[in-house]
C-alpha positions in Angstrom: 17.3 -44.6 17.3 16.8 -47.0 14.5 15.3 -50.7 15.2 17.4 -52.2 12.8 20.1 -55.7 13.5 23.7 -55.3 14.0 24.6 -56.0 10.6 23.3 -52.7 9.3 25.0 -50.8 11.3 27.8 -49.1 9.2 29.2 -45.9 11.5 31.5 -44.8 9.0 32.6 -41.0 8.5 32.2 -39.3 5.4 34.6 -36.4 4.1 32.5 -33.5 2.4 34.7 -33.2 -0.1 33.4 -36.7 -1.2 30.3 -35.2 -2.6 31.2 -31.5 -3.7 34.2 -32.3 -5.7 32.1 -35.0 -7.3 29.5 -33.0 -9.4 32.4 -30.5 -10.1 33.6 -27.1 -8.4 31.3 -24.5 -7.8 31.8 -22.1 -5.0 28.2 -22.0 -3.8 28.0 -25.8 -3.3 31.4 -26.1 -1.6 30.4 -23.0 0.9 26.9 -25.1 1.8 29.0 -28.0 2.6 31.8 -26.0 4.7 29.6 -23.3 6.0 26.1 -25.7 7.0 27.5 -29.2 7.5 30.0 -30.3 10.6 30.3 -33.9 9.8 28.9 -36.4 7.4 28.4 -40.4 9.1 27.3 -42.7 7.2 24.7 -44.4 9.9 23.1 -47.5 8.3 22.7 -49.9 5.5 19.8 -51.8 4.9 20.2 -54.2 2.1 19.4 -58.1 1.6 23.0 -59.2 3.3 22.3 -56.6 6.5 18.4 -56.9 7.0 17.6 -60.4 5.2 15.3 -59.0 3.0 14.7 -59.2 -1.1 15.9 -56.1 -3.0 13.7 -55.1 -6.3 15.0 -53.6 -9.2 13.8 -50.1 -8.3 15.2 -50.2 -4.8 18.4 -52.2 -4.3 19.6 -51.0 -0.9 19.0 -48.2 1.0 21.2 -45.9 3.0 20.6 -44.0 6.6 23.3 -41.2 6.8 23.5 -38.4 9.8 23.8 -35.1 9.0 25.6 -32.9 11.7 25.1 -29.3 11.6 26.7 -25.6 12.6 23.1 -24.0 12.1 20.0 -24.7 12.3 19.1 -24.6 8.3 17.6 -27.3 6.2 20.6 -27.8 4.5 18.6 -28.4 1.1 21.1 -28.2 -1.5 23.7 -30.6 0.3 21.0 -33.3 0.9 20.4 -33.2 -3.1 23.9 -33.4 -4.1 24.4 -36.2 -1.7 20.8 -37.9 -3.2 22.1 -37.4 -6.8 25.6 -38.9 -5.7 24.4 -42.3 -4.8 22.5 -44.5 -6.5 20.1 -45.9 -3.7 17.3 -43.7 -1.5 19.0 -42.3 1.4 17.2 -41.4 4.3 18.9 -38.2 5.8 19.3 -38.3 9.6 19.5 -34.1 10.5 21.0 -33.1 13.4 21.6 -29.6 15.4 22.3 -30.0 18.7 19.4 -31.7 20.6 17.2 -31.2 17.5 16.4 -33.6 14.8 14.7 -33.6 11.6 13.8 -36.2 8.7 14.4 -36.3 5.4 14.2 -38.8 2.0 14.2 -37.9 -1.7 11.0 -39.4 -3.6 10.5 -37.1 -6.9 10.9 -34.2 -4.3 13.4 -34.5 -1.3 10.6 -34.1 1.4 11.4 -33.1 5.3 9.6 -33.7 8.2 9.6 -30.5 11.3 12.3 -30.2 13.8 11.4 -32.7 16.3 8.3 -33.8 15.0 7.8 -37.5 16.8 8.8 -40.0 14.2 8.5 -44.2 14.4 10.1 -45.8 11.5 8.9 -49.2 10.6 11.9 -51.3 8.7 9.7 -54.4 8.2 8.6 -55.3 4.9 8.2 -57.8 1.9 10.9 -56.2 0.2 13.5 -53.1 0.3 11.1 -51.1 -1.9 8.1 -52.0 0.3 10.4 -50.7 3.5 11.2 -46.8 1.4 8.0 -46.7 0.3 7.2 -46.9 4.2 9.7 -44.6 5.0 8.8 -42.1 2.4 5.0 -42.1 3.6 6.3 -41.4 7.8 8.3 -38.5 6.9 4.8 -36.8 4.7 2.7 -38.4 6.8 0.7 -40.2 4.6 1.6 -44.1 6.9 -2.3 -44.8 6.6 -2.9 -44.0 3.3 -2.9 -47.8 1.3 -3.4 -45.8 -2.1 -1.0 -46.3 -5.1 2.2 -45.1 -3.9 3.2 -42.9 -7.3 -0.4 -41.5 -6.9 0.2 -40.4 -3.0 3.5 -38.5 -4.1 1.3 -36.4 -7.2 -1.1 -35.6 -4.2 1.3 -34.6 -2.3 3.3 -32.5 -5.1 -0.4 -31.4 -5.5 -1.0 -29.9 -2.2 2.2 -28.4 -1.4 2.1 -26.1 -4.9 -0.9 -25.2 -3.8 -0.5 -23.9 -0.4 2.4 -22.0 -1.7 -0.1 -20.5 -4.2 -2.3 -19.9 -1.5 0.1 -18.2 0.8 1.5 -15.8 -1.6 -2.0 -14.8 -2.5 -2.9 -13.8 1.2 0.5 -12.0 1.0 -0.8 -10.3 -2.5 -4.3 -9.0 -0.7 -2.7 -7.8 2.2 -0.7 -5.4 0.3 -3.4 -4.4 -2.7 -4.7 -1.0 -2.7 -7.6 -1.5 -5.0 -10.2 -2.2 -3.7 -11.7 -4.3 -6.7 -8.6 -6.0 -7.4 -8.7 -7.2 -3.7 -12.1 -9.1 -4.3 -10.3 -10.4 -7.2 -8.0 -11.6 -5.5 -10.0 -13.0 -2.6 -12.2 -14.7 -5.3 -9.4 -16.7 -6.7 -8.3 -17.5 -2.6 -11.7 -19.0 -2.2 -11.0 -21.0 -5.2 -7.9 -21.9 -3.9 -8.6 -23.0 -0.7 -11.4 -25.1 -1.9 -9.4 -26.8 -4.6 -7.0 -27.6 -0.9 -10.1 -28.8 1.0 -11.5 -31.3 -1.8 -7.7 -32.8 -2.3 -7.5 -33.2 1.5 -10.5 -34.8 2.5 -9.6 -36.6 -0.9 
C-alpha cells in the first residue's frame, strides 16, 4: 500500500478505549468509537530512526494508522479525537470492506472520496516537507508549489464557499417570492464568481 522501508512498519493494534477514556467520558464519543469503528492498527511510523530523514520542530514524526469500520461513515469525530490525542500528524488509513478513503488533519481534518486513486510520495528533505506532501494528495493541491499555509486558507476558502453556495440553490428552490428569488439568484451569481476567480486563482 505504502512505499515505505521495513523499519516503519509498526502493525500494532490499538484498543479504542485508548483514545475515548482519554479526553474524558461522554457517551456520544464512546458510542462513535463502539458503534463506527471495528479495530484501530497502528500501520506505520515515519520518523528519522524508520525513514532516515531530519525531523523539524513543527513535524517530529508522523503516524499512518488504519481505521477499520462497521459502516460506511466518515467517522469524523473519532479521527479528531484520535488527532487531538497525539502529538504528531497522523495520516488516517479508512477502511470498509473493499473501500478506502484518506484522511490527515492540517487546520481542518481534510478527506479524500471513497476510492479516489491516491499515490503518496514519502520522499522528502525533511518530515515536514513529506506531510506537507501528504496533506496537498489528499486536497489535491500536489502541483501547486505556493506557500503551504497560503494553499490551506484557499482551501478553507473554497470549501465555505461551496457550502454557501449550495444552501443558497437549496434556499431558491424553495422561495415563493418571486422578487426574493432574484435576490437570491443575484447573490448566487456573486457567489459562484467569487468560486471561479479563487479557482482559476
Amino acid at each position: 500500500m505504502f512505499d515505505l522501508p521495513k523499519k516503519c512498519f509498526v502493525n500494532k493494534f490499538i484498543p479504542k478505549k485508548t483514545f475515548y477514556e482519554r479526553v474524558g467520558f461522554s457517551s456520544n464519543i464512546k458510542d462513535d468509537f463502539v458503534n463506527i469503528i471495528d479495530k484501530i492498527i497502528w500501520l506505520y511510523k515515519i520518523s528519522p530512526d524508520t525513514l532516515g530523514v531530519n525531523k523539524t520542530k513543527q513535524v517530529e514524526e508522523i503516524e499512518i494508522f488504519e481505521l477499520y469500520l462497521k459502516i460506511r461513515v466518515l467517522p469524523k469525530t473519532v479521527i479528531k479525537i484520535i488527532s487531538k490525542s497525539i502529538p504528531y500528524p497522523v495520516l488516517f488509513v479508512i477502511k470498509y470492506k473493499d473501500e478506502v478513503c484518506y484522511s490527515i488533519k492540517a487546520d481542518d481534518n481534510f478527506f479524500t472520496d471513497w476510492n479516489e486513486q491516491i499515490n503518496f510520495n514519502f520522499k522528502g528533505i525533511n518530515l515536514e516537507y513529506i506531510y506537507e506532501q501528504i496533506v496537498k494528495t489528499i486536497i489535491r493541491e500536489e502541483k501547486n508549489n505556493n506557500n503551504f499555509s497560503e494553499i490551506l486558507i484557499q482551501k478553507s476558502k473554497r470549501e465555505e464557499l461551496l457550502k454557501q453556495i449550495q444552501m443558497l440553490k437549496k434556499k431558491i428552490k424553495t422561495e415563493k417570492q418571486f422578487n426574493k428569488k432574484v435576490e437570491l439568484n443575484k447573490l448566487l451569481g456573486n457567489l459562484e464568481k467569487e468560486m471561479g476567480e479563487l479557482l482559476n486563482g
